[in-house]
TORVEXZA-342389 format. One record per atom (N, C-alpha, C, O): x, y, z; residue in three letters. Coordinates in steps of 0.2 Angstrom, whole numbers, plus 5000, padded with zeros to 4 digits. Atoms other than C-alpha are relative to their C-alpha. Layout:
BEGIN
XYZALA
...
This chain:
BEGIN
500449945000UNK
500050005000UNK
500450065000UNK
500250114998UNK
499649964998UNK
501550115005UNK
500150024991UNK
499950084989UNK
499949985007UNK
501950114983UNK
499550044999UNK
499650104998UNK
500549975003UNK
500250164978UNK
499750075005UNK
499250115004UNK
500349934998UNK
500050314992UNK
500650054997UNK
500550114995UNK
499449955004UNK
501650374985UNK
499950034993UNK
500050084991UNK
500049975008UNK
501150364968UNK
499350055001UNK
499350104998UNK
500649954999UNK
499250444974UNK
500450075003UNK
500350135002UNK
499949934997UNK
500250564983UNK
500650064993UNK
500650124993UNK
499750005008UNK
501350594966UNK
499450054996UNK
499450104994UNK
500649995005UNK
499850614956UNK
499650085003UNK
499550134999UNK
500449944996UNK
498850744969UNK
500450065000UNK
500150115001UNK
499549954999UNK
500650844970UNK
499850054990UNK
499750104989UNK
500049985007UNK
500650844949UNK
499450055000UNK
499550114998UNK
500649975001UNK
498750894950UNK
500150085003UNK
500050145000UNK
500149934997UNK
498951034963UNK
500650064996UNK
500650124996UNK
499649975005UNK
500451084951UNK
499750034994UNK
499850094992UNK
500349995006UNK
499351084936UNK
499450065002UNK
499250114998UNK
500749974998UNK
497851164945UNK
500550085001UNK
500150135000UNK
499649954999UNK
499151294949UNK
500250054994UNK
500150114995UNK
499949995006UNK
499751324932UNK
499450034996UNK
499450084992UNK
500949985004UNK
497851334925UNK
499950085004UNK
499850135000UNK
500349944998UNK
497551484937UNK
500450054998UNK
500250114998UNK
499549965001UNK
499251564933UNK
499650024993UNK
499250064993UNK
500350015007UNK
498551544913UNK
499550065001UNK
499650114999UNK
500449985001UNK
496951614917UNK
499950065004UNK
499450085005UNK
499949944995UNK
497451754927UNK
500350054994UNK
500250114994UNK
499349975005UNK
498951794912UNK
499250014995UNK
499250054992UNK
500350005006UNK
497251774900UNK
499750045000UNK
499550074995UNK
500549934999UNK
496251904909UNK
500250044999UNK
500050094995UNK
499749935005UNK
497452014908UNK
500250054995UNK
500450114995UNK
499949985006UNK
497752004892UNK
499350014997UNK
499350044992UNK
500549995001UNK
496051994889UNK
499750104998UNK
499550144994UNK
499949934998UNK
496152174897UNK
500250054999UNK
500050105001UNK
499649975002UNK
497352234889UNK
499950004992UNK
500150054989UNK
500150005003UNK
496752194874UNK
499150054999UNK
499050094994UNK
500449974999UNK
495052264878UNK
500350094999UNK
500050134995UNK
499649944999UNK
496252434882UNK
500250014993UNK
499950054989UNK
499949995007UNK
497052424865UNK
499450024993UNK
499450054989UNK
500549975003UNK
495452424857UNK
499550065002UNK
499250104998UNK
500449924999UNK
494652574865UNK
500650054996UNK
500650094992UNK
499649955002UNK
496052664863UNK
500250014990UNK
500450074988UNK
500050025007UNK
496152604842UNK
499350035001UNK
499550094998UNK
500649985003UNK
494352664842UNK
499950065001UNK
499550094998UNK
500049934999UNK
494652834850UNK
500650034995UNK
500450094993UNK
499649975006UNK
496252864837UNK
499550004994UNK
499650044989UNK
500350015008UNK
495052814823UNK
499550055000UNK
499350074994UNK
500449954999UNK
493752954829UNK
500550075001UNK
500350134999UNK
499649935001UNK
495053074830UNK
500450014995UNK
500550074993UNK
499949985003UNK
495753054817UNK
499350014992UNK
499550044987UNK
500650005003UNK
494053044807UNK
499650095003UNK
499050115002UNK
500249944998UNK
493953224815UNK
500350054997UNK
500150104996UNK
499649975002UNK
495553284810UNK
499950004991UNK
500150044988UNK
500150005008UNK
495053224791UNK
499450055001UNK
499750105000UNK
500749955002UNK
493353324792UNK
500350055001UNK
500150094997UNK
499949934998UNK
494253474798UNK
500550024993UNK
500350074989UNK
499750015006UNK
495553444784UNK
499850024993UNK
500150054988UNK
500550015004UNK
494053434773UNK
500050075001UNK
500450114998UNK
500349934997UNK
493453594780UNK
500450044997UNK
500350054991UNK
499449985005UNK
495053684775UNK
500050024996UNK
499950074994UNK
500050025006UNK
495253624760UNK
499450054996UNK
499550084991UNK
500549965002UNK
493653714756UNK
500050075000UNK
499950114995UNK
499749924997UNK
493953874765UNK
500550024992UNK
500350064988UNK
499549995003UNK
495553874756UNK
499750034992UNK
499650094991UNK
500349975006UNK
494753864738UNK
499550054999UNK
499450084993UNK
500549945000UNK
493353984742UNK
500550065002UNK
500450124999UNK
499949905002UNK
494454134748UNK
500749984995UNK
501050034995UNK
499749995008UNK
495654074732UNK
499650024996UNK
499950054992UNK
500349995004UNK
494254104722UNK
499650085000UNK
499450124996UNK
500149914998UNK
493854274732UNK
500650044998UNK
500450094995UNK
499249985000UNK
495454334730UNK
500150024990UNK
500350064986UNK
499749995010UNK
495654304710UNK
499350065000UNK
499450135000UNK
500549945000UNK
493954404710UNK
500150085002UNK
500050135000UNK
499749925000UNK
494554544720UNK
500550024997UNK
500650084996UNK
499449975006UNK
496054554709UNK
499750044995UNK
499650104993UNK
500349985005UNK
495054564695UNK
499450045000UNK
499350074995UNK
500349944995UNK
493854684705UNK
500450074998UNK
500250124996UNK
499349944999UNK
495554794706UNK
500050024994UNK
499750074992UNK
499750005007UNK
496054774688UNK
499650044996UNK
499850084991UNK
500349975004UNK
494554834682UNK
499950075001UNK
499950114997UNK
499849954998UNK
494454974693UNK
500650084999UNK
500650154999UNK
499449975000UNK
496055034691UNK
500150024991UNK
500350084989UNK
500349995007UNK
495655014672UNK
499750044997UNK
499850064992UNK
500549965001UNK
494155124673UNK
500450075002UNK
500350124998UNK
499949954997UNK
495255244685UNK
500450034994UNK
500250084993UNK
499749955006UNK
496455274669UNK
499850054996UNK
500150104994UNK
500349995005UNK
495155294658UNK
499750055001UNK
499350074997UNK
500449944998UNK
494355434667UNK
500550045001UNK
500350104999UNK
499449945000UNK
496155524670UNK
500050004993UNK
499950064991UNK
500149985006UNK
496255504652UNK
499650044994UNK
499750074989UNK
500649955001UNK
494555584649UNK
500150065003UNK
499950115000UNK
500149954996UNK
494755724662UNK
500650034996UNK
500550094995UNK
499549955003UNK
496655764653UNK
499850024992UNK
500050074990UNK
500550005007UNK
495555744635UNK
499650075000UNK
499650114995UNK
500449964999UNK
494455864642UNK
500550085003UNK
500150135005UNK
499750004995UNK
495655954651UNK
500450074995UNK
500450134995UNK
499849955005UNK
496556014635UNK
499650034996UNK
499850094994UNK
500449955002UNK
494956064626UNK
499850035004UNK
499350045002UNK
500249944995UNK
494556184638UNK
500650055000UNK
500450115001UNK
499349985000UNK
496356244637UNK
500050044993UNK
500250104992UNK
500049985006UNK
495956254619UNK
499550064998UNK
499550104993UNK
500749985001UNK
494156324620UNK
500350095006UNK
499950135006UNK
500049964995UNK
494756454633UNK
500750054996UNK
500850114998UNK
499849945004UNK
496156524618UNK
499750004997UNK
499950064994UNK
500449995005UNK
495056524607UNK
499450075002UNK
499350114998UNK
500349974997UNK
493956614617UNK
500250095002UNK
499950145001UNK
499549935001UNK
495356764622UNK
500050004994UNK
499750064992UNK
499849975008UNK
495756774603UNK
499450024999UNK
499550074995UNK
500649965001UNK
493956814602UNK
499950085002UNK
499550124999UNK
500449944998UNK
493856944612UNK
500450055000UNK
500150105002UNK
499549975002UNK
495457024609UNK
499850064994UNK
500350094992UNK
C-alpha cells in the first residue's frame, strides 16, 4: 500500500501543480483579455480622432478654395477698377486740353 500512496500522493502533487498552472493561465488570460479590451478602445478613439482631424482637413480644403476664388475676383475687381480709374484720367486730361483750347480760342475772340 505504502507504493500506491506514493504514487496517489505523486499524482495529487502533479494535480495541485497543474491546478496551479491553470489559474496562473487564466489570470495571464484575463489580463490579456484586458489589455486587449484597452487596445481596442484606445484603436477606436484614434479612429474617431482621426476621422475628426479628416473632416476638419476637409473643411479647410474648402475654405481654402473659396477665399482662392475670392481673392482671384477681387483682383480682377482691382484690375477693372484701376482700368476704369485710367480711363477717366484719360477723359478728364482729354477734356482738360479742350478747355485749354476752347478758353484760347475764346481770348482770341475777344481780343
Amino acid at each position: 500500500m505504502g507504493e500506491k500512496m506514493k504514487t496517489f500522493e505523486n499524482k495529487e502533487k502533479n494535480l495541485n501543480k497543474l491546478i496551479d498552472k491553470l489559474s496562473s493561465l487564466s489570470a495571464s488570460y484575463s489580463q490579456s483579455n484586458l489589455n486587449s479590451n484597452k487596445i481596442s478602445d484606445e484603436r477606436n478613439q484614434l479612429e474617431r480622432e482621426k476621422k475628426d482631424i479628416e473632416n476638419k482637413h476637409d473643411k479647410l480644403l474648402r475654405e481654402h478654395k473659396y477665399l482662392k476664388e475670392k481673392l482671384l475676383k477681387l483682383k480682377e475687381e482691382v484690375s477693372n477698377k484701376s482700368d476704369l480709374e485710367e480711363k477717366f484720367n484719360q477723359d478728364i486730361d482729354e477734356l482738360s486740353k479742350e478747355t485749354e483750347i476752347l478758353v484760347k480760342e475764346i481770348d482770341k475772340w475777344q481780343m
